[in-house]
MDTraj code that builds the backbone (N, CA, C; nanometers):
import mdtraj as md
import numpy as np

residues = "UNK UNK UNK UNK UNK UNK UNK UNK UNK UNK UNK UNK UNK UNK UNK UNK UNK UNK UNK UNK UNK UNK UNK UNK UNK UNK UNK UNK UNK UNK UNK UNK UNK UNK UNK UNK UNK UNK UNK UNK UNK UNK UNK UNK UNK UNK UNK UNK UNK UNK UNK UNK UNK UNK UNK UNK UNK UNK UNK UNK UNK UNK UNK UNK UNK UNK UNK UNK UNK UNK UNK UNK UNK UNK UNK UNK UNK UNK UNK UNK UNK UNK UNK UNK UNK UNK UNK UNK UNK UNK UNK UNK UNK UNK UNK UNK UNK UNK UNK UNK UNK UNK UNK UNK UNK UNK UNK UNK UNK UNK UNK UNK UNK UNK UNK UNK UNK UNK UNK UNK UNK UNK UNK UNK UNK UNK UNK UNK UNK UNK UNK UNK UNK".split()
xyz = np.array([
    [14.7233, 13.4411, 12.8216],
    [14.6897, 13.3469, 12.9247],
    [14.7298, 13.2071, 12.8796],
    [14.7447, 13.1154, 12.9562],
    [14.7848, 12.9786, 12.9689],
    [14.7515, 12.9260, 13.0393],
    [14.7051, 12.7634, 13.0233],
    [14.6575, 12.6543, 13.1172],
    [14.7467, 12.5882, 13.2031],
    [14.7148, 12.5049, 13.2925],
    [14.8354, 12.4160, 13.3342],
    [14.7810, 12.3267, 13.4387],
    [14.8556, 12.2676, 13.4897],
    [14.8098, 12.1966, 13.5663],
    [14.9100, 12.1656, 13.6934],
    [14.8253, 12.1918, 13.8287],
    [14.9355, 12.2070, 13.9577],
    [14.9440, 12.0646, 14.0357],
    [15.0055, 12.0724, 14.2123],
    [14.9743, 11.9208, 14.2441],
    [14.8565, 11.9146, 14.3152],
    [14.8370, 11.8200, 14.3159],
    [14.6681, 11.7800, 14.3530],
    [14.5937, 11.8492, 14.4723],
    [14.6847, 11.8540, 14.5859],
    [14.6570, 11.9364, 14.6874],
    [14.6876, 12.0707, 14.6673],
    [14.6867, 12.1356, 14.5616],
    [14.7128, 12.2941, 14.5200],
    [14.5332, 12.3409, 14.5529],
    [14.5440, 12.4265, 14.6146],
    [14.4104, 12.5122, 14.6825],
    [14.3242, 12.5515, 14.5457],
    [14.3185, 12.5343, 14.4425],
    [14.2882, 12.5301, 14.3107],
    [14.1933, 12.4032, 14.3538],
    [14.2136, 12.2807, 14.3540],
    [14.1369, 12.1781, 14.3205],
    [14.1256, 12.1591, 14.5009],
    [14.1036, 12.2081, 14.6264],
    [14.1085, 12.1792, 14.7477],
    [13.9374, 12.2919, 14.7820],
    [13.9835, 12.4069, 14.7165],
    [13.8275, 12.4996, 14.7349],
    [13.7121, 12.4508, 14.6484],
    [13.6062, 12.4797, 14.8055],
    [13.4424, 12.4767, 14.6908],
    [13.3948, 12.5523, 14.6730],
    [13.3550, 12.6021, 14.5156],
    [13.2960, 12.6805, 14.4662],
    [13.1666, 12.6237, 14.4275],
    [13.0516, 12.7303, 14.4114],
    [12.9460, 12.6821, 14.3707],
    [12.9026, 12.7804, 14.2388],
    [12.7778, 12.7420, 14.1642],
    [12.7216, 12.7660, 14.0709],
    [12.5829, 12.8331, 14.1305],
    [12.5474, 12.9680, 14.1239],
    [12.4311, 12.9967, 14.1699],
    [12.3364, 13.0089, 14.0184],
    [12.2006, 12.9385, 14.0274],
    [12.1320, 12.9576, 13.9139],
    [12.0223, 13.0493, 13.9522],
    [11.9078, 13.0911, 13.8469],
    [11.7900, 13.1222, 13.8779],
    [11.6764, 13.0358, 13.9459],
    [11.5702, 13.0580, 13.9355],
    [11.4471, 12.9851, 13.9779],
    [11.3887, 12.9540, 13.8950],
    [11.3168, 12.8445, 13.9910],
    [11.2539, 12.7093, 13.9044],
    [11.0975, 12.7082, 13.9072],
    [11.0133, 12.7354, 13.8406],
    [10.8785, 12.8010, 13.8163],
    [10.8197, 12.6872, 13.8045],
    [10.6846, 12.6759, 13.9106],
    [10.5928, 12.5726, 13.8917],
    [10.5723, 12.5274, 13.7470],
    [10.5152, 12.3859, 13.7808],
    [10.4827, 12.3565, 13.6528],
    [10.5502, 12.1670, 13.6417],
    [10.5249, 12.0716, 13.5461],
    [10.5406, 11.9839, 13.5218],
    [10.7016, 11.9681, 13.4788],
    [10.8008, 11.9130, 13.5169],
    [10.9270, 11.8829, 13.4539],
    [11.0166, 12.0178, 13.4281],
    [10.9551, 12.1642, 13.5127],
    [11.0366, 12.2766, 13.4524],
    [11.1862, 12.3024, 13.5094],
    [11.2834, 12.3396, 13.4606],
    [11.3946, 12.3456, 13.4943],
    [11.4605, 12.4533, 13.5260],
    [11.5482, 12.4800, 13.5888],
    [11.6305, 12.5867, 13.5749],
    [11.6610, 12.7016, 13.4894],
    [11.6564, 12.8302, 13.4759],
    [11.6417, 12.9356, 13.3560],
    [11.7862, 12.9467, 13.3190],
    [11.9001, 12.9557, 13.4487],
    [12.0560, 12.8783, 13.4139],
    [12.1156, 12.7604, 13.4311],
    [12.1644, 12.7325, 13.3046],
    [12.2633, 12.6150, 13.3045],
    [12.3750, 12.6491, 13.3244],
    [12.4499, 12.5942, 13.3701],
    [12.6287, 12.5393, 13.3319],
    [12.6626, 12.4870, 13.2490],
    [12.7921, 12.5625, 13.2475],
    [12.9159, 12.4964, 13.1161],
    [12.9977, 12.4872, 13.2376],
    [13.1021, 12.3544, 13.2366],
    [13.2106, 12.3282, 13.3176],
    [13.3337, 12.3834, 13.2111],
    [13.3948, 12.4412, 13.3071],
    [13.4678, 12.5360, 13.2677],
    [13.6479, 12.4575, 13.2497],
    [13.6149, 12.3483, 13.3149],
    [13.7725, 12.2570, 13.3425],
    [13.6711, 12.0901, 13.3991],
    [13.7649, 12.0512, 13.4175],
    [13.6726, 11.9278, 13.4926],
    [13.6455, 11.9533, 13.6229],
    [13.5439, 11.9285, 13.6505],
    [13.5050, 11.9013, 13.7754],
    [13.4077, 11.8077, 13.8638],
    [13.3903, 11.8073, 13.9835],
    [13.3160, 11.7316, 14.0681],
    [13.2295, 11.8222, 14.1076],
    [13.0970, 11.7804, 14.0523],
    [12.9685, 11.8132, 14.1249],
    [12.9481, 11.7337, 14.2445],
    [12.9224, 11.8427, 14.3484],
    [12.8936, 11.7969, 14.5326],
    [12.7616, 11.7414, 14.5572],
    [12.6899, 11.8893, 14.5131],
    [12.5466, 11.8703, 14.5791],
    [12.4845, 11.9958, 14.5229],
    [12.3287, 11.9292, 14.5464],
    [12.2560, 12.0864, 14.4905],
    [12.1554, 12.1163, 14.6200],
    [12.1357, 12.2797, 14.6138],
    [12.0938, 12.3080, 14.7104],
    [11.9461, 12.3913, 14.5700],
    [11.8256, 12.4045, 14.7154],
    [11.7292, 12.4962, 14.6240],
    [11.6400, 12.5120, 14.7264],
    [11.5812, 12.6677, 14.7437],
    [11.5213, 12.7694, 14.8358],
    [11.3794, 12.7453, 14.7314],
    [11.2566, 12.6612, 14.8420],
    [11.1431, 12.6250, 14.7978],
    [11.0779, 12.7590, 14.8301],
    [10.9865, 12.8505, 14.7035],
    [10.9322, 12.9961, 14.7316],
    [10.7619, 12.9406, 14.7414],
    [10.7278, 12.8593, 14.6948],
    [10.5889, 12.7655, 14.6885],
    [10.6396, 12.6716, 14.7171],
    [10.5153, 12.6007, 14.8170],
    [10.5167, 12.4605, 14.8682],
    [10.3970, 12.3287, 14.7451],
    [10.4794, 12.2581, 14.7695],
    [10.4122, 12.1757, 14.6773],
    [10.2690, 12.1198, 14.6962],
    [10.1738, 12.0760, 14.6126],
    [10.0382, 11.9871, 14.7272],
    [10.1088, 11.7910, 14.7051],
    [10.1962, 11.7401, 14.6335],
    [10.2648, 11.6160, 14.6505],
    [10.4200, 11.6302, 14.6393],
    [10.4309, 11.5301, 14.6581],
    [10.5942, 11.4857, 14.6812],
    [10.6580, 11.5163, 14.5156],
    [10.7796, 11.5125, 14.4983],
    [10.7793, 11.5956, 14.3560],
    [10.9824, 11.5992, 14.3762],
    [11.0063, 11.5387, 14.2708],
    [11.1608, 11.5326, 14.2751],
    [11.2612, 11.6167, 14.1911],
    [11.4063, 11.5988, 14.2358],
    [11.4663, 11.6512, 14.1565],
    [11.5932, 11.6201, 14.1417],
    [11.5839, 11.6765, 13.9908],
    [11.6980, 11.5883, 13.8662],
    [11.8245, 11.6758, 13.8463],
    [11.8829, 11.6463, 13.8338],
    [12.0438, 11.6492, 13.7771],
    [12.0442, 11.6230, 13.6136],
    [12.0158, 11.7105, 13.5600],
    [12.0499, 11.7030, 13.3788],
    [12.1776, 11.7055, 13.3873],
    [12.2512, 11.6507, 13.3133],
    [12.3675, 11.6286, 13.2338],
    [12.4066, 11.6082, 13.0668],
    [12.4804, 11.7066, 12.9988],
    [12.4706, 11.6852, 12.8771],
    [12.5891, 11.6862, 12.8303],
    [12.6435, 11.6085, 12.7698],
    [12.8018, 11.5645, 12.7298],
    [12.8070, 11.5709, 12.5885],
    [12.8027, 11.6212, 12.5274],
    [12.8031, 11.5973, 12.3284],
    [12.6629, 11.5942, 12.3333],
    [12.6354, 11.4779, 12.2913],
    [12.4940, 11.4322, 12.1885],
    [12.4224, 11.3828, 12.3199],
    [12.5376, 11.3419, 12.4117],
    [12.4363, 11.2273, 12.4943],
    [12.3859, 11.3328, 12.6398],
    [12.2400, 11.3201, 12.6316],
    [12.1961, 11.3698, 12.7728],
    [12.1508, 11.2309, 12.9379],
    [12.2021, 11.2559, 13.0292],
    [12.1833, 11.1850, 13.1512],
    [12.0942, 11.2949, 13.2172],
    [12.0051, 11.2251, 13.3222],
    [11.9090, 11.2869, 13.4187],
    [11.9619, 11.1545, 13.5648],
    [11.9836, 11.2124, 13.6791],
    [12.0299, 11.1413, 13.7704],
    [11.9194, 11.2251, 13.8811],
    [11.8229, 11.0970, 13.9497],
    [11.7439, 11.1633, 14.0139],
    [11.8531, 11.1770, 14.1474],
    [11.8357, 11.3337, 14.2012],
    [11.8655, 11.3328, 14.3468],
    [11.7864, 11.3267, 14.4507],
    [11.6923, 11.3325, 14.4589],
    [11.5888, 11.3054, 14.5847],
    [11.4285, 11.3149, 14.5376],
    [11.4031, 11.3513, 14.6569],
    [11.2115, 11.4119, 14.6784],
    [11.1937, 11.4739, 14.7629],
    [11.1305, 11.5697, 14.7464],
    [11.0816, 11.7080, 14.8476],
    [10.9199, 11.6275, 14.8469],
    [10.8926, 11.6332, 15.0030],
    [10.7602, 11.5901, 15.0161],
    [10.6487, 11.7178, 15.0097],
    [10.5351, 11.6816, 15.0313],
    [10.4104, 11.8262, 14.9715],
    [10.4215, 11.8330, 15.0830],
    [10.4084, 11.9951, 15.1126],
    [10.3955, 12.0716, 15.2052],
    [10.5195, 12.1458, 15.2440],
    [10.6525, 12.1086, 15.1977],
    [10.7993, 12.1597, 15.2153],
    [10.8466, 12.2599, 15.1851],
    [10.8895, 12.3724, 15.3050],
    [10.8973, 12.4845, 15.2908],
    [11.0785, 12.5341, 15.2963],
    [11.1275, 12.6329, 15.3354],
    [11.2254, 12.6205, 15.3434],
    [11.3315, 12.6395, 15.2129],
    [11.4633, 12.4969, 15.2445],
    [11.5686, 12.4590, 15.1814],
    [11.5622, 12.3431, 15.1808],
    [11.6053, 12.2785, 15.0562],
    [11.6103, 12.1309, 15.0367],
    [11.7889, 12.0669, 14.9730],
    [11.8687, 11.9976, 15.0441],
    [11.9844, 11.9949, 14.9679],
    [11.9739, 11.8531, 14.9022],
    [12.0694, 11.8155, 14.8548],
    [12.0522, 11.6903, 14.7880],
    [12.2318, 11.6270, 14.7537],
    [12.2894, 11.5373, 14.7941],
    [12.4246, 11.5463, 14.7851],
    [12.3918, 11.4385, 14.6038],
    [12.5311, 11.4706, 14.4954],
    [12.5147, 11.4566, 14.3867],
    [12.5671, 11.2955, 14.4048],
    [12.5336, 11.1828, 14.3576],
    [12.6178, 11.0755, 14.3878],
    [12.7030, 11.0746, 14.2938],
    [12.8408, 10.9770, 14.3145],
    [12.9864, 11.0319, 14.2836],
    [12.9592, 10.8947, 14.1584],
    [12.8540, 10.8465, 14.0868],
    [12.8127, 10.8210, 13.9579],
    [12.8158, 10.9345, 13.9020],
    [12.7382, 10.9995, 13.9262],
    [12.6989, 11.0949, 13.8359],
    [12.7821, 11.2425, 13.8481],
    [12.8969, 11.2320, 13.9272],
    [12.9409, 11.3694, 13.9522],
    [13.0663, 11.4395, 13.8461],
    [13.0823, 11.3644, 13.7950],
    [13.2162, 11.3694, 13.7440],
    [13.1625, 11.4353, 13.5871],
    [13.2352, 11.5677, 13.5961],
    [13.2150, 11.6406, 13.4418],
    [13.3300, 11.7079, 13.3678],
    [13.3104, 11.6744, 13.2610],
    [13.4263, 11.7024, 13.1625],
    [13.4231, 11.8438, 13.1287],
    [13.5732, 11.9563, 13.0783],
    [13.5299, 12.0070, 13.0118],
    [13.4231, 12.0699, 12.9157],
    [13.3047, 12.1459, 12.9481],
    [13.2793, 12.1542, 12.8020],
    [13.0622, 12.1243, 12.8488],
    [13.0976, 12.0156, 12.9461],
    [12.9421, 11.9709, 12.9437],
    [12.8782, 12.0426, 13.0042],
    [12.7839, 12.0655, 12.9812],
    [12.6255, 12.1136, 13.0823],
    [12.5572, 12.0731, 13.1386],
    [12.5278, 12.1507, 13.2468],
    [12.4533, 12.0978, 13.3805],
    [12.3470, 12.1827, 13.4227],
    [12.2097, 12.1253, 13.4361],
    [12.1478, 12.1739, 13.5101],
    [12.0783, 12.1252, 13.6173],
    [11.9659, 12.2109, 13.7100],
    [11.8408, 12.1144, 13.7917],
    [11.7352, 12.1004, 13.7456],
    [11.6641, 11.9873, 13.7566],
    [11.4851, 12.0039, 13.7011],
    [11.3994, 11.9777, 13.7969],
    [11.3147, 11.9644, 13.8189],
    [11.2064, 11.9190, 13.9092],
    [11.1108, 11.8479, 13.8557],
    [11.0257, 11.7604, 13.9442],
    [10.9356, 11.6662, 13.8884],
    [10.8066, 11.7464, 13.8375],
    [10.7038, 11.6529, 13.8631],
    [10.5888, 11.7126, 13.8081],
    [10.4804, 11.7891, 13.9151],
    [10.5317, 11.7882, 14.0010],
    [10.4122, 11.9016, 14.0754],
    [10.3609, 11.9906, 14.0642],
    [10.2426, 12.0324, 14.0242],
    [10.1964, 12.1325, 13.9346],
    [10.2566, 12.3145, 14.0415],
    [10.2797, 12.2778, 14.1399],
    [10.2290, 12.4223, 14.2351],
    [10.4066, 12.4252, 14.2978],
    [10.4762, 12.3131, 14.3301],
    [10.6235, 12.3298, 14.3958],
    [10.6897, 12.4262, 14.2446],
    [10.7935, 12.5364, 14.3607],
    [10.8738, 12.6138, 14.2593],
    [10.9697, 12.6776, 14.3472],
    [11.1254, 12.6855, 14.3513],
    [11.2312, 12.7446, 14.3658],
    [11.2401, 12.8556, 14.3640],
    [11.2727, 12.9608, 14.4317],
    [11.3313, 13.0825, 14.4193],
    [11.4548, 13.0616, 14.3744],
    [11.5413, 12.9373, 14.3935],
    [11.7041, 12.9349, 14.3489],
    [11.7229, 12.8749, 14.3529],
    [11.8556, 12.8336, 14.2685],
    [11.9037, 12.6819, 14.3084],
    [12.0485, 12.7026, 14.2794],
    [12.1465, 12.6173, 14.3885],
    [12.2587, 12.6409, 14.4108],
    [12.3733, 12.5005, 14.3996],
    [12.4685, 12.4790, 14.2640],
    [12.5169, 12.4034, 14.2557],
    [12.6614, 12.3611, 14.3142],
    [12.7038, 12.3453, 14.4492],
    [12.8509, 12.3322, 14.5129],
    [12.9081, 12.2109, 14.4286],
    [13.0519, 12.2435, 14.3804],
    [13.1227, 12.1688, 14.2875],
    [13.2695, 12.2530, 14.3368],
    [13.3980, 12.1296, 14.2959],
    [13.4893, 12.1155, 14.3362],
    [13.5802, 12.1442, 14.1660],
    [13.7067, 12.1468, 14.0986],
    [13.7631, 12.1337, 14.0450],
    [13.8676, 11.9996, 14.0225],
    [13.8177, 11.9046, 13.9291],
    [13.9114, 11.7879, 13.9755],
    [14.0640, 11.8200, 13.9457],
    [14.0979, 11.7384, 14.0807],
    [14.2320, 11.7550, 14.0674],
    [14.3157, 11.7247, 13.9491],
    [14.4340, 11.8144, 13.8994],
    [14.5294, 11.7822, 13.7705],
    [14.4584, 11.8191, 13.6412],
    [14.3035, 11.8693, 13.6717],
    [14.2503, 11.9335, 13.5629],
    [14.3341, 12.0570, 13.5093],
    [14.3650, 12.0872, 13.4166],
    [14.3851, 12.2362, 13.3615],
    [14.2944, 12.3252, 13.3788],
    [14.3536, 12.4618, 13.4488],
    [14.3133, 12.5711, 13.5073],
    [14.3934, 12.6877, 13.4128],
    [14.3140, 12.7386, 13.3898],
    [14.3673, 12.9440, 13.3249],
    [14.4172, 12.9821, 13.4316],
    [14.5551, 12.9995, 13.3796],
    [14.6155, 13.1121, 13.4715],
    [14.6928, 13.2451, 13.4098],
])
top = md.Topology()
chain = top.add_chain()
for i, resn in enumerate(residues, 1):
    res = top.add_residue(resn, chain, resSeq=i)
    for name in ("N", "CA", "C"):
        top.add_atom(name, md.element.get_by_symbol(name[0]), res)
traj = md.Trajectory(xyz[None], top)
């Protein structure tokens, strides 16, 4: 196999793929049971997550990022108490941009009782990144 790199509008860096993780279990600051490794560079979109418990307060959620040594947390929103459903959250294009190599996950705030059945990361491939082919 070999890497390479195509032109920008090559359907490679034009499709969205997403990252499906596990669930996110009540509790104070608990996170995701999967992370990501970016596999090439890419653009994180947005995160999506299927609330299985409703919260009793408002209670947010984070975007971990870990690059080498250095870790970022980029809050994406707040799910208010009582929120059932799906909650999406678009990633802002600060914080979207990932290298080779780094890890990504979701966390949630501190609400003792809100918890995820899933959580779903849509991300793009930046263009002129190297791709396995």
């Amino acid at each position: 196999m070999a890497t390479k790199s195509m032109g920008y509008d090559n359907p490679t860096y034009v499709a969205v793929g997403e990252d499906q993780g596990g669930a996110i279990a009540a509790g104070s600051g608990t996170s995701q049971v999967t992370k990501f490794v970016a596999f090439t560079a890419l653009i994180l979109k947005s995160a999506t997550c299927r609330i299985s418990a409703a919260g009793t307060s408002a209670d947010t959620m984070s975007l971990v990022q870990i690059s080498g040594t250095t870790t970022t947390t980029t809050a994406l929103g707040t799910t208010g108490s009582g929120a059932t459903g799906f909650v999406n959250y678009l990633i802002p294009s600060t914080a979207a941009n990932m290298a080779q190599g780094d890890e990504y996950y979701i966390q949630k705030g501190t609400d003792a009782t809100l918890a995820y059945a899933a959580v779903s990361v849509e991300r793009t491939v930046t263009p002129l990144a190297n791709v396995t082919v």
